[in-house]
C-alpha positions as CSV (number, residue, x, y, z in Angstrom):
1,X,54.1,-55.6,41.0
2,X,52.0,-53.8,38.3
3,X,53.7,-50.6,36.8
4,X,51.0,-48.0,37.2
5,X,51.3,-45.5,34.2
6,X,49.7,-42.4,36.0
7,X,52.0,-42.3,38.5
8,X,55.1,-41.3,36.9
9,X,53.9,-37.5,36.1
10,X,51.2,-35.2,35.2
11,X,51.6,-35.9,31.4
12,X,51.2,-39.5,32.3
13,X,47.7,-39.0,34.1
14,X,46.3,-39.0,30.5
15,X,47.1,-41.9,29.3
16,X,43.7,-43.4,28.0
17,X,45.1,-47.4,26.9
18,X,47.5,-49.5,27.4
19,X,49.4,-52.7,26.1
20,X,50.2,-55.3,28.5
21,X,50.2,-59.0,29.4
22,X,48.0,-61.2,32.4
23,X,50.4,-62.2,35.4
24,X,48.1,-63.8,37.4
25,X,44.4,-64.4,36.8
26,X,41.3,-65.3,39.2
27,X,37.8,-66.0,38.8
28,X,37.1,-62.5,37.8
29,X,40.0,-60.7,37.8
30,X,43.4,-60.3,36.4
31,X,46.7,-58.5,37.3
32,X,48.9,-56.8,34.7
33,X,52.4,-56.2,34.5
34,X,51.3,-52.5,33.3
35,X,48.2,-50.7,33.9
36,X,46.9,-46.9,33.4
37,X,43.5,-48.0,35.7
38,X,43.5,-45.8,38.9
39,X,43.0,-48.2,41.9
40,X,40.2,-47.4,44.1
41,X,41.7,-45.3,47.2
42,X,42.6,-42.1,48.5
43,X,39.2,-40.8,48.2
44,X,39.2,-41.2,44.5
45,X,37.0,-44.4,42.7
46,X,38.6,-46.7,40.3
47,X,38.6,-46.3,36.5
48,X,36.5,-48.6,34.7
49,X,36.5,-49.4,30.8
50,X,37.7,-52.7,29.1
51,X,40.5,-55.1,28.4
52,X,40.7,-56.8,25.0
53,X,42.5,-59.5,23.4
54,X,42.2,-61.6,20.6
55,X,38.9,-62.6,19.6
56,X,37.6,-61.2,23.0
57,X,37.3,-58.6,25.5
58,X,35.6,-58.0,29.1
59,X,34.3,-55.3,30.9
60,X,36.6,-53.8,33.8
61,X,34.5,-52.7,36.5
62,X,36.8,-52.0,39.4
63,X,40.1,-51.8,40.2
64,X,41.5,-52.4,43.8
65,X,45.2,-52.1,45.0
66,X,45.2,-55.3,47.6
67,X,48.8,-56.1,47.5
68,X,48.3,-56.6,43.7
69,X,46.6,-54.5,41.3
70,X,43.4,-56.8,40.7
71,X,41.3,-55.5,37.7
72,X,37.8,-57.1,38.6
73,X,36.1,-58.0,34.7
74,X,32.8,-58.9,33.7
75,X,33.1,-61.2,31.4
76,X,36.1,-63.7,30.0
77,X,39.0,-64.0,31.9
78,X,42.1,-63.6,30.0
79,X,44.9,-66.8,31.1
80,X,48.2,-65.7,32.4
81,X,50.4,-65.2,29.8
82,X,47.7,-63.1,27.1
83,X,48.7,-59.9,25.5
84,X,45.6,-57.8,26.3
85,X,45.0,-54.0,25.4
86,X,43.3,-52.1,28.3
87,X,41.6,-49.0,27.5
88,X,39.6,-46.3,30.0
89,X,36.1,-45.0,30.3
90,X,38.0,-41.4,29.6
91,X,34.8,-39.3,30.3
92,X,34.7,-40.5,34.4
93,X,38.5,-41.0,34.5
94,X,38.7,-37.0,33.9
95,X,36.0,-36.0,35.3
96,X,37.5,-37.6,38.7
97,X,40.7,-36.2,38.0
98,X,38.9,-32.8,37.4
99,X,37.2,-32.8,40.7
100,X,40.1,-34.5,42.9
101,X,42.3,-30.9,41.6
102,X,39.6,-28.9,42.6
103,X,39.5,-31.0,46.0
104,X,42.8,-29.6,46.7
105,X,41.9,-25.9,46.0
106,X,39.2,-26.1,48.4
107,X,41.3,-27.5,51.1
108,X,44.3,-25.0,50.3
109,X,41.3,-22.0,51.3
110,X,40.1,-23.5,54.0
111,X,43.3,-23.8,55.5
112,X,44.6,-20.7,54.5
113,X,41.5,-18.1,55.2
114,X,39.5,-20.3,58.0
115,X,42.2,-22.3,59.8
116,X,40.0,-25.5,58.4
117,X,41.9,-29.0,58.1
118,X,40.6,-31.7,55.9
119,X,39.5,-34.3,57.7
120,X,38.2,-36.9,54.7
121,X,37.0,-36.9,51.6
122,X,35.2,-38.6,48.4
123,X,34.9,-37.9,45.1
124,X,32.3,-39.6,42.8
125,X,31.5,-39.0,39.1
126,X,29.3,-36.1,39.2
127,X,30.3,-34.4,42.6
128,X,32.6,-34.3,45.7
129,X,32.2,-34.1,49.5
130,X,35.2,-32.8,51.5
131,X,34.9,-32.4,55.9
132,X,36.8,-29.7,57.6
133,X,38.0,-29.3,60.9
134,X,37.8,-26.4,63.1
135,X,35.8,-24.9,60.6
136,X,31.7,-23.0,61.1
137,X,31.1,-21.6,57.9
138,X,28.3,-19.1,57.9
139,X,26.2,-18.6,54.2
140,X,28.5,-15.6,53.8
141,X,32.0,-18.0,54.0
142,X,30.8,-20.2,51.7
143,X,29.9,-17.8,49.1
144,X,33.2,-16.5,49.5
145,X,35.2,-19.8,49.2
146,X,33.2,-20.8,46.2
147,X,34.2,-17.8,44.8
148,X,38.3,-18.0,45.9
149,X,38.4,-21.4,44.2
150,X,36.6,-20.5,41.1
151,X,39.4,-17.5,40.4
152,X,42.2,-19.9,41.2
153,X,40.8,-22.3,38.7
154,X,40.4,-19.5,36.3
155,X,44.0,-17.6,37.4
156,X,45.2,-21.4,35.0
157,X,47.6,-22.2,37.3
158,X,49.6,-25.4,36.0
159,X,49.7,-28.4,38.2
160,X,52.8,-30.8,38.2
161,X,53.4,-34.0,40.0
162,X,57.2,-35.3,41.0
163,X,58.6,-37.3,43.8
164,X,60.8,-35.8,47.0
165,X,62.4,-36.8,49.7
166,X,60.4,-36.8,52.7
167,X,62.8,-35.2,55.2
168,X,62.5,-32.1,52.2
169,X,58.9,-32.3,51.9
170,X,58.5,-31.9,56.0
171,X,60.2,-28.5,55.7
172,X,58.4,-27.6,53.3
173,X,54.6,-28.1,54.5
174,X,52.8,-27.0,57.6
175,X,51.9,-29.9,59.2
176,X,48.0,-29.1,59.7
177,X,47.7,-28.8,56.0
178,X,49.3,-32.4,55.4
179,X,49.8,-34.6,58.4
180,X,52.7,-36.9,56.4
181,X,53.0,-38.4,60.3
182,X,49.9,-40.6,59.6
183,X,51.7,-42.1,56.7
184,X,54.3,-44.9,57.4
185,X,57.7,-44.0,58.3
186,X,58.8,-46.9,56.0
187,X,57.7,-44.6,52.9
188,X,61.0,-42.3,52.5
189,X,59.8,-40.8,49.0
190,X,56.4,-39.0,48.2
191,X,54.9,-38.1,44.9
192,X,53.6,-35.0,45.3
193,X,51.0,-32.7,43.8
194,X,52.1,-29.2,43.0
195,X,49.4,-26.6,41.9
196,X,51.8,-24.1,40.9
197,X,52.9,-23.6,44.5
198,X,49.7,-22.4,45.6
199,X,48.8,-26.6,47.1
200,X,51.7,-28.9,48.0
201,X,50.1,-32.3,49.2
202,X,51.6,-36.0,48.8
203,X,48.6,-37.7,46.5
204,X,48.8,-40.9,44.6
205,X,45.4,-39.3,42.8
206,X,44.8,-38.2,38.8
207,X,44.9,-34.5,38.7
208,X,44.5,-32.0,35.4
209,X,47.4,-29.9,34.1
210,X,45.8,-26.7,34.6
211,X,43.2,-25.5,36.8
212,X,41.2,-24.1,33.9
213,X,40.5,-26.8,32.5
214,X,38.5,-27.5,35.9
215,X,36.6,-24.9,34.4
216,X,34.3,-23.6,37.5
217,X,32.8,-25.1,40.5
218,X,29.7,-25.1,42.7
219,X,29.2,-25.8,46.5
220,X,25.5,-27.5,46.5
221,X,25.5,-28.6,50.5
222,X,26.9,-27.6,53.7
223,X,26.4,-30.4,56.6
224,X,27.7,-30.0,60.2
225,X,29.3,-33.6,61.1
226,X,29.6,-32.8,64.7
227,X,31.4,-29.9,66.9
228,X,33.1,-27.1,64.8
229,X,33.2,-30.0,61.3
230,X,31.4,-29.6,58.6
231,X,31.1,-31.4,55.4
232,X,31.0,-29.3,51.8
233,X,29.3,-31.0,48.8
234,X,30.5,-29.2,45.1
235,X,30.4,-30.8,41.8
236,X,31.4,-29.1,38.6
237,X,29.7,-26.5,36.0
């Protein structure tokens, strides 16, 4: 199984590179013993950047979690064994981690001022989409959640990530904010996200720090999806 850096703690979501060796290779891909690449899932894309190694080097363009951790490459293949050093295309990587914090701001308001559960979401480089369910937002609510997760962002509330137990974490949560029942009942610990008590939400996601360093957002589109769901579209400014 490949060690995946990010997931140990916030500190650890920053990790640009890292050192390790080729397990198995394929056609075009390799898995690693070690690995800082964010797996496509959850929501969130895959990292992308490049893996070098002596005399050579290949592009990483995806990263999928199928059973293994398979980093798709364009380019050489590495042979099992090969010391390689991996490092991220940093500008996407936080940008994705910027708007994935923001993602749980907006669904923190929605739940706590319109009674709205998040019902999917995906972030992409330059913007977000989140849905919402029972939510109809007039012109007037979305102004005003815009503005409720632009001064939590600026309020620089830090954001910390740990593990608990998830008999504790059921206490803990309502269970319209995070439905831990559609999870497996195999999974007995969670990593959790923690925006300074404000969000608690099991994520396996990058996330920033501190909200200000989100530094403000903008909702762009409103879309109903059906009876009393509605899809909001914001990307950074």
């Amino acid at each position: 199984m490949t060690e995946l850096l990010y997931m140990e703690d916030i500190e650890a979501n920053y990790i640009e590179g890292v050192e390790g060796d080729v397990e198995r290779a394929g056609d075009d891909y390799v898995v690693l013993n070690r690995s800082a690449f964010y797996p496509e899932g959850g929501g969130q894309p895959s990292d992308t950047g490049v893996l070098e190694w002596k005399n050579s080097s290949a592009d990483v363009v995806k990263v999928e979690k199928k059973g293994d951790v398979i980093h798709r490459l364009d380019g050489p293949i590495p042979e099992k064994g090969t010391e390689v050093k991996g490092e991220i295309d940093w500008d996407k990587r936080y940008a994705h981690m910027k708007l994935h914090t923001a993602q749980h701001l907006f669904s923190a308001i929605l739940y706590e001022d319109y009674g709205g559960e998040t019902a999917g979401n995906q972030i992409y480089t330059d913007y977000s989409r989140i849905d919402f369910e029972p939510v109809d937002l007039s012109e007037e609510d979305i102004i005003d959640v815009e503005k409720k997760v632009n001064a939590r962002i600026k309020e620089a509330h830090p954001v910390n990530i740990y593990e608990e137990d998830r008999d504790e974490l059921e206490e803990k949560l309502e269970e319209d904010r995070v439905q831990l029942s559609l999870l497996p009942d195999s999974i007995d610990v969670l990593r959790v996200v923690d925006i300074d008590g404000l969000d608690i939400c099991p994520c396996a996601g990058t996330h920033v720090k501190n909200t200000e360093e989100i530094g403000s957002v903008k909702i762009t589109k409103v879309e109903n999806k059906g009876k009393d769901r509605q899809r909001l579209y914001y990307q950074l400014k």
